[in-house]
mmCIF file as gemmi writes it, N, C-alpha and C atoms, coordinates in Angstrom:
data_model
loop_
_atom_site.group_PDB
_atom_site.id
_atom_site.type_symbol
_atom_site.label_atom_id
_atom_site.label_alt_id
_atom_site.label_comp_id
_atom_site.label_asym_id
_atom_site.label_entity_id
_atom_site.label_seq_id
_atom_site.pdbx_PDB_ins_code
_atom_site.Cartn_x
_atom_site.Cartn_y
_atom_site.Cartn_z
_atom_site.occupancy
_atom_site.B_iso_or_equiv
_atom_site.pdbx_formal_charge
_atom_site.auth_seq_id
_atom_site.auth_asym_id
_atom_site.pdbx_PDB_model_num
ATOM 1 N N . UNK Axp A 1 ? -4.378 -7.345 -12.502 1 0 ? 1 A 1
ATOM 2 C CA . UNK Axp A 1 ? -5.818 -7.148 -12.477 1 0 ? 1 A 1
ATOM 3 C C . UNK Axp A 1 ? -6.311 -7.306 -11.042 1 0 ? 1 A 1
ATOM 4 N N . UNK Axp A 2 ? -6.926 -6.399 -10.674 1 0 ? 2 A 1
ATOM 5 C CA . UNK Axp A 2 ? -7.8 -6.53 -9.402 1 0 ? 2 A 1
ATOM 6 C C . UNK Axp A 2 ? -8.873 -6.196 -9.101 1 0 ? 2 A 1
ATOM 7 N N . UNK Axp A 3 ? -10.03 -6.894 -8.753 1 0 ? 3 A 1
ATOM 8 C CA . UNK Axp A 3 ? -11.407 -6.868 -8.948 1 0 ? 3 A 1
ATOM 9 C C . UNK Axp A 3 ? -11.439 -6.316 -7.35 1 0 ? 3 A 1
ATOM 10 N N . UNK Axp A 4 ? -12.246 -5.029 -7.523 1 0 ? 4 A 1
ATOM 11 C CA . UNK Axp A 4 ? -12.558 -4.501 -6.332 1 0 ? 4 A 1
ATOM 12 C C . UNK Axp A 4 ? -14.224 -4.362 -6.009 1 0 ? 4 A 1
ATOM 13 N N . UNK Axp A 5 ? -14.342 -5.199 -4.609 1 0 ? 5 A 1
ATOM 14 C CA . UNK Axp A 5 ? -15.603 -5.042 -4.353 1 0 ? 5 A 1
ATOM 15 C C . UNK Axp A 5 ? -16.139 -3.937 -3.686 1 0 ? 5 A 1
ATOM 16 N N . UNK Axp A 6 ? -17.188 -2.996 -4.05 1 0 ? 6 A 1
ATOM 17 C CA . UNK Axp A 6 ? -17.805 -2.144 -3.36 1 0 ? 6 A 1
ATOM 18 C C . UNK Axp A 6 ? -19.376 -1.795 -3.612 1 0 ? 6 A 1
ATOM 19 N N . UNK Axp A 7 ? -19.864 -0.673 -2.898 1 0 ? 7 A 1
ATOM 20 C CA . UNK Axp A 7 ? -21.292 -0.901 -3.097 1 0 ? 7 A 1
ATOM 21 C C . UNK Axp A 7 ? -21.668 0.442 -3.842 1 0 ? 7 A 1
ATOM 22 N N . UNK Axp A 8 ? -22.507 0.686 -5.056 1 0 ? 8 A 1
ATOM 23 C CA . UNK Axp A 8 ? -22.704 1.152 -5.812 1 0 ? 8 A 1
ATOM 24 C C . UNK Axp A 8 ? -24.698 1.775 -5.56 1 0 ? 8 A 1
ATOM 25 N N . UNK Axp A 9 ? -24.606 2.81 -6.409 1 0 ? 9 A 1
ATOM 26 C CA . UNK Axp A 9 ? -26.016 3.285 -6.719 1 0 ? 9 A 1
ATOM 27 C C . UNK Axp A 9 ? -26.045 2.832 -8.367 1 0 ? 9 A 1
ATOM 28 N N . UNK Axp A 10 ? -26.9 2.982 -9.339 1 0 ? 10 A 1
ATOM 29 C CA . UNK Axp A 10 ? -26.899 2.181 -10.763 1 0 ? 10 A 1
ATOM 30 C C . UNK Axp A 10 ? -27.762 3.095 -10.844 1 0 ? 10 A 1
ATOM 31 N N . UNK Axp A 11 ? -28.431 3.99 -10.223 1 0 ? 11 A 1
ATOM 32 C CA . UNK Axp A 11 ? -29.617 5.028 -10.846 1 0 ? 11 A 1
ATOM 33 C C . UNK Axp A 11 ? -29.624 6.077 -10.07 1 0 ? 11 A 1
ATOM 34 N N . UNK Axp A 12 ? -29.972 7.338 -10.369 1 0 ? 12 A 1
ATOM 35 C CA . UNK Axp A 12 ? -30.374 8.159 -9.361 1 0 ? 12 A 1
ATOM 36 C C . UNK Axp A 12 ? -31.565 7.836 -8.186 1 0 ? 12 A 1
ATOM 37 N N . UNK Axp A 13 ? -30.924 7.947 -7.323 1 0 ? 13 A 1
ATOM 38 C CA . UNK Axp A 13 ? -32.246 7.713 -5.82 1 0 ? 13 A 1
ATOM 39 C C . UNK Axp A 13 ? -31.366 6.346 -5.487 1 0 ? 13 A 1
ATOM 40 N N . UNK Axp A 14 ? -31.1 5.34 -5.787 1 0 ? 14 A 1
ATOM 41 C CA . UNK Axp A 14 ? -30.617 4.079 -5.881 1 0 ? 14 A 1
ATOM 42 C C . UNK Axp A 14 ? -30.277 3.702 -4.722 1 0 ? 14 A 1
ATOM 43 N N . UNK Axp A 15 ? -30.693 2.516 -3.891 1 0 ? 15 A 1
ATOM 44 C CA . UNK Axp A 15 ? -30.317 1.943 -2.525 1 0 ? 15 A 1
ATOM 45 C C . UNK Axp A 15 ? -28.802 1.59 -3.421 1 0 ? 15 A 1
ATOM 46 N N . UNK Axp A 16 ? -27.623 1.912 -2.392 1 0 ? 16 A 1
ATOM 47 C CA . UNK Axp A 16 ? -26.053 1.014 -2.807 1 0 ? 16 A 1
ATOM 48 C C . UNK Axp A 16 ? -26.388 -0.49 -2.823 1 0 ? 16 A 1
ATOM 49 N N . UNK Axp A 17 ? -25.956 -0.908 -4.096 1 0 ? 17 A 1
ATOM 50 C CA . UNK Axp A 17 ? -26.025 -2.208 -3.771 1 0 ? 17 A 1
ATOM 51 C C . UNK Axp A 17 ? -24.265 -3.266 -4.015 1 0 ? 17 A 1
ATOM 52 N N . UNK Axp A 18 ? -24.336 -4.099 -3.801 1 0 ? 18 A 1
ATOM 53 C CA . UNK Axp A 18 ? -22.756 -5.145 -4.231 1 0 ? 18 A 1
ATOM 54 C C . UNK Axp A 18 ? -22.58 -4.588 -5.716 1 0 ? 18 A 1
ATOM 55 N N . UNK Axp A 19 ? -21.474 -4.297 -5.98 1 0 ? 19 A 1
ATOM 56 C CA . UNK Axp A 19 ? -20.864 -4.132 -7.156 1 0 ? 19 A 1
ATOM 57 C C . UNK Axp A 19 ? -19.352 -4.233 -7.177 1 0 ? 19 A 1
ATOM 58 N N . UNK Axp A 20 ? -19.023 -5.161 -8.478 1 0 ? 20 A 1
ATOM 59 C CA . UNK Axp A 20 ? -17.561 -5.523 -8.286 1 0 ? 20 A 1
ATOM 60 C C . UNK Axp A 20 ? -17.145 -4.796 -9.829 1 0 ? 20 A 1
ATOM 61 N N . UNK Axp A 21 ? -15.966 -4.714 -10.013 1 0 ? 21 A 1
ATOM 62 C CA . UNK Axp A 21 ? -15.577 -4.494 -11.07 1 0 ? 21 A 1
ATOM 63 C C . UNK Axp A 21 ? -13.927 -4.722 -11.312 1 0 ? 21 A 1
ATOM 64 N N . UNK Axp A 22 ? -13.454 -4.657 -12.738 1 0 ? 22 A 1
ATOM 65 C CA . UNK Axp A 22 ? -11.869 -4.75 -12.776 1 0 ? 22 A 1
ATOM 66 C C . UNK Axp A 22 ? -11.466 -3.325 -12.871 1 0 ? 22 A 1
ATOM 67 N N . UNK Axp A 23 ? -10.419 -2.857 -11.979 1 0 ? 23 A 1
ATOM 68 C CA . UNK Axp A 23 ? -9.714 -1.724 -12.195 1 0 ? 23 A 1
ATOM 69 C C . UNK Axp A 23 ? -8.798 -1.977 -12.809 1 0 ? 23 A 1
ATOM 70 N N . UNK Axp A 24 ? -8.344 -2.928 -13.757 1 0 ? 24 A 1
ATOM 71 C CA . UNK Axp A 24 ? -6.966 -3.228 -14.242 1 0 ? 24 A 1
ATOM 72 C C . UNK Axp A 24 ? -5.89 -2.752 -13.725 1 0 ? 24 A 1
ATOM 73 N N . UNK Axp A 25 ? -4.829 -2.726 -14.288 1 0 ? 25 A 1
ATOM 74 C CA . UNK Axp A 25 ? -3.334 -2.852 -13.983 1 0 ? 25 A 1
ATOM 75 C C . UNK Axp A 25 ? -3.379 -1.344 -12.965 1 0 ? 25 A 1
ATOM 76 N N . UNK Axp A 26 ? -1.997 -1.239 -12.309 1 0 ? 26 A 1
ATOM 77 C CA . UNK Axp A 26 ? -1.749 0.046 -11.632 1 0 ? 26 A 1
ATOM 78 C C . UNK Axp A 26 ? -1.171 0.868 -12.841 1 0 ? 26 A 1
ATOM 79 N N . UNK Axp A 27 ? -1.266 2.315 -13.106 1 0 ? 27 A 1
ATOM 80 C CA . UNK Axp A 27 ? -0.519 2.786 -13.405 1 0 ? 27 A 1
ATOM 81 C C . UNK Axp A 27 ? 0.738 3.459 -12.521 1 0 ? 27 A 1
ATOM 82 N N . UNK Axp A 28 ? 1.494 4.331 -13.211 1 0 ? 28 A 1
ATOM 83 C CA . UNK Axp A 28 ? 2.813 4.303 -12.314 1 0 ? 28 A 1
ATOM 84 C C . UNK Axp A 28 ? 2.536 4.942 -11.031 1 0 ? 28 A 1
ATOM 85 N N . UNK Axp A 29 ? 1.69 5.923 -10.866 1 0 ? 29 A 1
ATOM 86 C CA . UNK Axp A 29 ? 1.519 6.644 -9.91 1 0 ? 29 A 1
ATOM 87 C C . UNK Axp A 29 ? 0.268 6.429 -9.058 1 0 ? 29 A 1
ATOM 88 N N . UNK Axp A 30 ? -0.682 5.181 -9.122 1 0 ? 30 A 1
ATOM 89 C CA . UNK Axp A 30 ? -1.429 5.013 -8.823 1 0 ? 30 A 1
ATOM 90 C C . UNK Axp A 30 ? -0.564 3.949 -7.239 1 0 ? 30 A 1
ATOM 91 N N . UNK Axp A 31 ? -2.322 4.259 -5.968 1 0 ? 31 A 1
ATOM 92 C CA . UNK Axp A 31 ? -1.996 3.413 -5.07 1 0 ? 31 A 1
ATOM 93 C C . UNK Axp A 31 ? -3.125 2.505 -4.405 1 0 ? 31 A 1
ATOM 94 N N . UNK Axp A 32 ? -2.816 1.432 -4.407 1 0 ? 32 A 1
ATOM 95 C CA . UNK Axp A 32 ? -4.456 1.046 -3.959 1 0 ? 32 A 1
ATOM 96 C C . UNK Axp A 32 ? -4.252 0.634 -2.591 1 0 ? 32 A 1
ATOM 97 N N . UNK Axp A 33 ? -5.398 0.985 -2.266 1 0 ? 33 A 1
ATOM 98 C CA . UNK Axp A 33 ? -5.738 0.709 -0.539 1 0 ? 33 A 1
ATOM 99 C C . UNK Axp A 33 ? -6.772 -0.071 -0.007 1 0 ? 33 A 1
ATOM 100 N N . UNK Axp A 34 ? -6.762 -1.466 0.911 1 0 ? 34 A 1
ATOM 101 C CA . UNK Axp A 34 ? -7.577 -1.824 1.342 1 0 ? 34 A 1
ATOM 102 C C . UNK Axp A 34 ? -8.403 -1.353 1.961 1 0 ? 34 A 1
ATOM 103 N N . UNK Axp A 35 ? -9.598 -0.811 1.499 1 0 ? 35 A 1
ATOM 104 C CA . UNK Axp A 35 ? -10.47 -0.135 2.339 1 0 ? 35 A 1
ATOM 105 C C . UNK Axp A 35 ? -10.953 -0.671 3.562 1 0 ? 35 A 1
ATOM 106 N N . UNK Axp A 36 ? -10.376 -0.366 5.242 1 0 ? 36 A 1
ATOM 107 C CA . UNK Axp A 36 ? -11.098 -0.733 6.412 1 0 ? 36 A 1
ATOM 108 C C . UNK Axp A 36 ? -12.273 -0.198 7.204 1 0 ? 36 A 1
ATOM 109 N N . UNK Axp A 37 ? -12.511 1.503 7.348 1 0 ? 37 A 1
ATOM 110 C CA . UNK Axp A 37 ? -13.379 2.621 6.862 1 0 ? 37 A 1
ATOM 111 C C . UNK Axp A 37 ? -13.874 3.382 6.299 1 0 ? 37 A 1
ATOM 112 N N . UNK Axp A 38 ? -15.11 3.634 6.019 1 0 ? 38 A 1
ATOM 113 C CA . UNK Axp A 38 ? -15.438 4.736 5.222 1 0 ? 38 A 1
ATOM 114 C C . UNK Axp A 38 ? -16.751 5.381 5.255 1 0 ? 38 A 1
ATOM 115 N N . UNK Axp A 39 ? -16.695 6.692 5.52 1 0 ? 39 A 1
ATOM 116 C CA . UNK Axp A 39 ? -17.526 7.479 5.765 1 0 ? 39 A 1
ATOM 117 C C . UNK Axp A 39 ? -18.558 7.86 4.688 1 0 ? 39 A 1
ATOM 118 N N . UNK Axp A 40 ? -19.634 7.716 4.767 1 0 ? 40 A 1
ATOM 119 C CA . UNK Axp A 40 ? -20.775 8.068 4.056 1 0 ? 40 A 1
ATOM 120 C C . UNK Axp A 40 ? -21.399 9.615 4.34 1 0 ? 40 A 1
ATOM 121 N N . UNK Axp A 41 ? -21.694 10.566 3.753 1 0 ? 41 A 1
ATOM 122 C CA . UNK Axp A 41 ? -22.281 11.542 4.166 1 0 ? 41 A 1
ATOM 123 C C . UNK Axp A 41 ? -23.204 12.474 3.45 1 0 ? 41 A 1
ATOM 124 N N . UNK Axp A 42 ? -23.601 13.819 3.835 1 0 ? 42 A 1
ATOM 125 C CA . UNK Axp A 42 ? -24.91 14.097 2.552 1 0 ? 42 A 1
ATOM 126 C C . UNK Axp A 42 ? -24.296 14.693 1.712 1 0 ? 42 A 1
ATOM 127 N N . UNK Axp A 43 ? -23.071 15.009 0.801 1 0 ? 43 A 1
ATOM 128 C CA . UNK Axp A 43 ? -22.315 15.151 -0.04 1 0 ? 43 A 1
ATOM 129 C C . UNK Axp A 43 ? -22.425 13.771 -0.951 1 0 ? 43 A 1
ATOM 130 N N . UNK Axp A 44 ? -21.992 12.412 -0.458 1 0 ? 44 A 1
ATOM 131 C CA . UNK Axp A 44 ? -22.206 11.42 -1.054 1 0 ? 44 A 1
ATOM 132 C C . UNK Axp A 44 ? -23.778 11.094 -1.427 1 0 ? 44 A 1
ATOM 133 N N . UNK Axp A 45 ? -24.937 11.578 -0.405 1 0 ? 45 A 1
ATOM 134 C CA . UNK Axp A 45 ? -26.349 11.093 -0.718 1 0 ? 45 A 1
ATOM 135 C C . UNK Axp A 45 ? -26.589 12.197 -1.819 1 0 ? 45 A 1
ATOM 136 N N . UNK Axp A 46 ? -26.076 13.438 -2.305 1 0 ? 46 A 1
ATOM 137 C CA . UNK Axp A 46 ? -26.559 14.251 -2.731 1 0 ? 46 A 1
ATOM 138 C C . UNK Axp A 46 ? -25.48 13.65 -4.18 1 0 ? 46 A 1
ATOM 139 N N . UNK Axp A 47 ? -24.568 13.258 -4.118 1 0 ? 47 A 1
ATOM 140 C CA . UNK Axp A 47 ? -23.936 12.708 -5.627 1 0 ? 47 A 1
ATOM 141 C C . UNK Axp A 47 ? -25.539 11.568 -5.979 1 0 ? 47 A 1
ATOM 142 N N . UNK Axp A 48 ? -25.284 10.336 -5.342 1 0 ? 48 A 1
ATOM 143 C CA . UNK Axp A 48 ? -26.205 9.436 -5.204 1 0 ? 48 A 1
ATOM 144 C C . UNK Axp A 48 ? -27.352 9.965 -5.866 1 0 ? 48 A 1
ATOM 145 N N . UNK Axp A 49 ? -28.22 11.287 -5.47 1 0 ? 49 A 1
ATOM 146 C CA . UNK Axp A 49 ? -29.53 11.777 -5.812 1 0 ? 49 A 1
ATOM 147 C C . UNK Axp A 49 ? -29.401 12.28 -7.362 1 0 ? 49 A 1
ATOM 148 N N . UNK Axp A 50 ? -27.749 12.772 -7.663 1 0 ? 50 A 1
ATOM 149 C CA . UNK Axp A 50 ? -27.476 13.63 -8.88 1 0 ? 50 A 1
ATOM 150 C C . UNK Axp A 50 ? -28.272 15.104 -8.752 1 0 ? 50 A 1
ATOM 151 N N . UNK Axp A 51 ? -28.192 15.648 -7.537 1 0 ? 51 A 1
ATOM 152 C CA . UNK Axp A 51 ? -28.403 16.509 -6.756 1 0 ? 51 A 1
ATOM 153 C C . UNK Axp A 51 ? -27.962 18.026 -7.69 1 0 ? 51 A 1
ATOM 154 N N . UNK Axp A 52 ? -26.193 17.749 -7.918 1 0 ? 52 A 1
ATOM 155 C CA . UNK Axp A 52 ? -25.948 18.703 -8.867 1 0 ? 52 A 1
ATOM 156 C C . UNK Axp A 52 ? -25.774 18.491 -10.126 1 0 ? 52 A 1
ATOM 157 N N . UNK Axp A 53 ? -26.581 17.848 -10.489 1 0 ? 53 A 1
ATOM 158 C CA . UNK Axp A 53 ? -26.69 17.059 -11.997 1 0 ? 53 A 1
ATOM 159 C C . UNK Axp A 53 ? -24.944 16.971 -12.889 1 0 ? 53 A 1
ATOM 160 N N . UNK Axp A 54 ? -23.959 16.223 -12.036 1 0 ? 54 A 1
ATOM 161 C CA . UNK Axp A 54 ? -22.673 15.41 -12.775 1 0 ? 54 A 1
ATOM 162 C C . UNK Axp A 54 ? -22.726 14.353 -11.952 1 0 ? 54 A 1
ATOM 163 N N . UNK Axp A 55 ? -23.177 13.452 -11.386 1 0 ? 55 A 1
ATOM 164 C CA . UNK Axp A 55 ? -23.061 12.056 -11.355 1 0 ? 55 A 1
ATOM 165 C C . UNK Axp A 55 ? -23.178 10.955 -12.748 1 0 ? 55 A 1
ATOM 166 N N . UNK Axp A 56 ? -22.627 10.33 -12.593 1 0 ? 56 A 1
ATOM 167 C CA . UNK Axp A 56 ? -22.491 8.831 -13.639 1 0 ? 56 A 1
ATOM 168 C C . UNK Axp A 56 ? -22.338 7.718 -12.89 1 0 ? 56 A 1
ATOM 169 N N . UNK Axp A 57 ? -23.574 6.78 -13.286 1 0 ? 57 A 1
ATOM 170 C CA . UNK Axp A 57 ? -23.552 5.339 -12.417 1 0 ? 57 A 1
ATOM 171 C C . UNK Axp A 57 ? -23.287 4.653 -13.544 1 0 ? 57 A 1
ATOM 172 N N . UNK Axp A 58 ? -22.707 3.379 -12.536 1 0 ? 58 A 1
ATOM 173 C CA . UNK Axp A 58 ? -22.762 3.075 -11.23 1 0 ? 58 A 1
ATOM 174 C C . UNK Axp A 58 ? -21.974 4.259 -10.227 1 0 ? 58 A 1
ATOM 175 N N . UNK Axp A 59 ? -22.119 4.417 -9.344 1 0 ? 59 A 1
ATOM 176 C CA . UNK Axp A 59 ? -21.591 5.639 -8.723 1 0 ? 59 A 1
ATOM 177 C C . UNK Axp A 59 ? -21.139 5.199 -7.041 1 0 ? 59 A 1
ATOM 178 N N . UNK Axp A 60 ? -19.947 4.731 -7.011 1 0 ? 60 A 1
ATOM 179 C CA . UNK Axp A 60 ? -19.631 4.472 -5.927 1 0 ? 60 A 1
ATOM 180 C C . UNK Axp A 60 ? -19.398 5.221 -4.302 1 0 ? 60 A 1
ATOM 181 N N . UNK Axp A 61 ? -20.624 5.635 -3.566 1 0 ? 61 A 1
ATOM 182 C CA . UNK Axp A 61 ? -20.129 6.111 -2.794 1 0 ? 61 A 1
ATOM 183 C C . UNK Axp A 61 ? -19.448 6.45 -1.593 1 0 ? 61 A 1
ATOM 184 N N . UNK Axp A 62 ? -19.186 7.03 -1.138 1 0 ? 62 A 1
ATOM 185 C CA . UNK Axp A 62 ? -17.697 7.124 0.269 1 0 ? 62 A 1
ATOM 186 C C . UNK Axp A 62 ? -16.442 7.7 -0.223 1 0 ? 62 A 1
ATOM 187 N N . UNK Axp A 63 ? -16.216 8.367 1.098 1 0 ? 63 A 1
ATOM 188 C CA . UNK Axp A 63 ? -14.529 8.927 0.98 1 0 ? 63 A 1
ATOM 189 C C . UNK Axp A 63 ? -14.364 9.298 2.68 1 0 ? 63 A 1
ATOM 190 N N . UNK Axp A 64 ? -13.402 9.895 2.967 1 0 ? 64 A 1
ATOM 191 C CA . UNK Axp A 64 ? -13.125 10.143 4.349 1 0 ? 64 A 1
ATOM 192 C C . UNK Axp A 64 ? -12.865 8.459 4.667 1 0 ? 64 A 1
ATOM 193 N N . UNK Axp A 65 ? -11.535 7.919 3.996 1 0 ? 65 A 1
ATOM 194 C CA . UNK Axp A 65 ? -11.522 6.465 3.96 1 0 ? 65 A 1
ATOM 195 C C . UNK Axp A 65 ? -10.435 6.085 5.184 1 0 ? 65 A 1
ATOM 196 N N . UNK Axp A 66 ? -10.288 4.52 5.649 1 0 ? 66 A 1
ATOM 197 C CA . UNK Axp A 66 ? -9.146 4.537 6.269 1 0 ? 66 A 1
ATOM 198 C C . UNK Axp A 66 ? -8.906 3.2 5.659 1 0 ? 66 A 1
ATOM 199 N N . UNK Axp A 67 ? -7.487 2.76 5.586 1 0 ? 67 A 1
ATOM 200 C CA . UNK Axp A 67 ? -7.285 1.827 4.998 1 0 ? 67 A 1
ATOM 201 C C . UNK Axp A 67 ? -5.589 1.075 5.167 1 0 ? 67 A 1
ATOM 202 N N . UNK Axp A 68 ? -4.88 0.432 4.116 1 0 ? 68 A 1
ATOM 203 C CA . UNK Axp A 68 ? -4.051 -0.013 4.235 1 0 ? 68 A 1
ATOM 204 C C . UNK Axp A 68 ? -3.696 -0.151 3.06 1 0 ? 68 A 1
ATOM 205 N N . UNK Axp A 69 ? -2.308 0.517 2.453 1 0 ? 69 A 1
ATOM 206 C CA . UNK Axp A 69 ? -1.669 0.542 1.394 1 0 ? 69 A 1
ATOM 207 C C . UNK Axp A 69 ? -1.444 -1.212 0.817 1 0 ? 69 A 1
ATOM 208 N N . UNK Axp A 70 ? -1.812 -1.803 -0.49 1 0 ? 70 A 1
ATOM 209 C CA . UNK Axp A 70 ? -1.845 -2.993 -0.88 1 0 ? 70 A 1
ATOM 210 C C . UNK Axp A 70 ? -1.246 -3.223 -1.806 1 0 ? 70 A 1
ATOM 211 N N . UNK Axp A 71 ? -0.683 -2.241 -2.838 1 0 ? 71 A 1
ATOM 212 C CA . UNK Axp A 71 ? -0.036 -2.285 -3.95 1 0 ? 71 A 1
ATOM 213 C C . UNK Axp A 71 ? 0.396 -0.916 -4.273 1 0 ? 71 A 1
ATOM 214 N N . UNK Axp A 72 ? 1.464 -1 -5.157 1 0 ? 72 A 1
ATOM 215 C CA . UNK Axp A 72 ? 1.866 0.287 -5.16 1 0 ? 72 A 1
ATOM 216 C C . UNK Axp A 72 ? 2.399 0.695 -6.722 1 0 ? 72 A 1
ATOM 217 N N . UNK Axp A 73 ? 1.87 1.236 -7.631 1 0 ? 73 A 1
ATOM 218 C CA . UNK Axp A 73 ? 2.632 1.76 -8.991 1 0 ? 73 A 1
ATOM 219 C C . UNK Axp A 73 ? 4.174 2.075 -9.434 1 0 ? 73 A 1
ATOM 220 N N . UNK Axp A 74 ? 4.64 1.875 -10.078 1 0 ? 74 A 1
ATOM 221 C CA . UNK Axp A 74 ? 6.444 1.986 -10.061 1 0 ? 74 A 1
ATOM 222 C C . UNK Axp A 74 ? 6.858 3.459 -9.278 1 0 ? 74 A 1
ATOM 223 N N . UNK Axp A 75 ? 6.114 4.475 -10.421 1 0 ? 75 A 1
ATOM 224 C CA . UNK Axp A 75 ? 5.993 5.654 -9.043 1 0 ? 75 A 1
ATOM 225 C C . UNK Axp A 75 ? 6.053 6.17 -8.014 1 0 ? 75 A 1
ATOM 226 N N . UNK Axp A 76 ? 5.194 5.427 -7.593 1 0 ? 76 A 1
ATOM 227 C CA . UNK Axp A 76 ? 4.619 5.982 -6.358 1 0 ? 76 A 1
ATOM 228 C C . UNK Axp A 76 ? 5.209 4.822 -5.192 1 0 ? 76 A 1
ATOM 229 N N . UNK Axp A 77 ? 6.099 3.717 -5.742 1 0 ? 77 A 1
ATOM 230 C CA . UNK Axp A 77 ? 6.899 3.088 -5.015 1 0 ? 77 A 1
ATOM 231 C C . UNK Axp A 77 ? 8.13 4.043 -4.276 1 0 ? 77 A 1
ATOM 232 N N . UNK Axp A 78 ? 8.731 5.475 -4.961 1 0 ? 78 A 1
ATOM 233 C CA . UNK Axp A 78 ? 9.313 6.504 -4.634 1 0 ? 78 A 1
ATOM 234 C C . UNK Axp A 78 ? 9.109 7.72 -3.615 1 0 ? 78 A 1
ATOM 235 N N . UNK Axp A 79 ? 7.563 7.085 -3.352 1 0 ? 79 A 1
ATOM 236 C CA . UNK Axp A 79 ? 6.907 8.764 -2.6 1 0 ? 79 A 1
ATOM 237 C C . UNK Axp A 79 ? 7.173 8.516 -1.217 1 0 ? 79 A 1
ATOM 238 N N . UNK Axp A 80 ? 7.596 7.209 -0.688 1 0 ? 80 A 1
ATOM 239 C CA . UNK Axp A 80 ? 7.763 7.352 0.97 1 0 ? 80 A 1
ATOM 240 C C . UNK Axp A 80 ? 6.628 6.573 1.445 1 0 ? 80 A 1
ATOM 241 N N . UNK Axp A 81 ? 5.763 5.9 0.618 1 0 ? 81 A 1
ATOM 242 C CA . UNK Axp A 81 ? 4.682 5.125 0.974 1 0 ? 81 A 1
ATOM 243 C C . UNK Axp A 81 ? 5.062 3.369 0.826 1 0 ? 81 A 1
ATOM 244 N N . UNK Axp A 82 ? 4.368 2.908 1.76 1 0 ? 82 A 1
ATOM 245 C CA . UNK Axp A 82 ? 5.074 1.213 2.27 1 0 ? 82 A 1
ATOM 246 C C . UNK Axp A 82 ? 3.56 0.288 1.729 1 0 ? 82 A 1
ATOM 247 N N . UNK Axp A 83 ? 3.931 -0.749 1.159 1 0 ? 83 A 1
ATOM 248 C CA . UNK Axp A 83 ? 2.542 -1.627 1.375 1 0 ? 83 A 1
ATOM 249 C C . UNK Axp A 83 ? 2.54 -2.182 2.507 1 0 ? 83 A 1
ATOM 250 N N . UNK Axp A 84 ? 1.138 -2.02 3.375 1 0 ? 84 A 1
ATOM 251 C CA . UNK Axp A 84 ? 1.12 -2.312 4.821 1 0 ? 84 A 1
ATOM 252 C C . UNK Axp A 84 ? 1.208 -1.263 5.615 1 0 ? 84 A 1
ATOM 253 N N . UNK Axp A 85 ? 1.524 0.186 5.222 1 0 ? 85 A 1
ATOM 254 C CA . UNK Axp A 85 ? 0.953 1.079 5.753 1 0 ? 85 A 1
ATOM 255 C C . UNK Axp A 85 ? -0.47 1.758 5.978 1 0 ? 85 A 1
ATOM 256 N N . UNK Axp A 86 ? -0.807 2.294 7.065 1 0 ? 86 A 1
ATOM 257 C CA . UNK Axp A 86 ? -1.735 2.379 7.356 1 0 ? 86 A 1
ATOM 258 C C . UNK Axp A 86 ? -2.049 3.703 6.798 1 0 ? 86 A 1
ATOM 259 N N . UNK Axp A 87 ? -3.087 4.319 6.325 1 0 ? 87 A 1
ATOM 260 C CA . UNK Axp A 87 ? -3.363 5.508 5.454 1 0 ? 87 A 1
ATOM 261 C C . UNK Axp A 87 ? -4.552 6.148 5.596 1 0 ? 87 A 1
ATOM 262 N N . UNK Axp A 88 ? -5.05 7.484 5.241 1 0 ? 88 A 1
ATOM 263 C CA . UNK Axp A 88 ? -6.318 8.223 5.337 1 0 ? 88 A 1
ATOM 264 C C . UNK Axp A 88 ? -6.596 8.785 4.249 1 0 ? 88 A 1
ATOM 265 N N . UNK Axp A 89 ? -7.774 8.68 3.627 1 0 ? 89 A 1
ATOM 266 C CA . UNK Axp A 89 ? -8.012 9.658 2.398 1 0 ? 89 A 1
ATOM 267 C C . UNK Axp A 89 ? -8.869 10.282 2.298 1 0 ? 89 A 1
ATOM 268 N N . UNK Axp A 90 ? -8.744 11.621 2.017 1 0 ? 90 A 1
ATOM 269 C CA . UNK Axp A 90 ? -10.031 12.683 2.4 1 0 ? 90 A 1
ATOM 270 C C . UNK Axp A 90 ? -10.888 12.735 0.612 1 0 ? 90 A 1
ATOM 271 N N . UNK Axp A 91 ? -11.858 13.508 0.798 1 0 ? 91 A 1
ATOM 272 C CA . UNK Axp A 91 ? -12.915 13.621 -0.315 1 0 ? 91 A 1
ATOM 273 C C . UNK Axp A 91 ? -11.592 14.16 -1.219 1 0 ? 91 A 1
């Protein structure tokens, strides 16, 4: 179990605010990354607004991330990826 903190909208228009939640277990192919950057942009303000009416809040936004591999799924322990590697993730 790992409770990941990030900042959320809860409504359309919504200032981000603290929001934590449990992502439970990894599955096999899943990878989680300590998030160290992350880019906000009007793609994310326009999810945020429900701009193209498919958003669902809480609605976490950012991508264009940089980070550090922290755990790794049985899987995806196979793909060539290290915990403690350093990583980028696009939208």
């Amino acid at each position: 179990m790992t409770i990941i903190k990030s900042y959320a909208a809860h409504d359309a228009g919504a200032e981000l605010e603290l929001y934590e939640y449990d992502a439970g277990e990894l599955k096999p192919e899943d990878v989680e990354v300590e998030v160290e950057y992350c880019g906000i942009c009007h793609s994310d303000l326009s999810m945020i607004d429900n701009e193209w009416g498919m958003s669902t809040y809480p609605l976490i936004a950012g991508h264009e991330v940089i980070g550090r591999v922290s755990a790794l799924g049985g899987s995806a322990q196979t793909k060539g990826l290290k915990v403690g590697q350093r990583v980028g993730i696009g939208w």
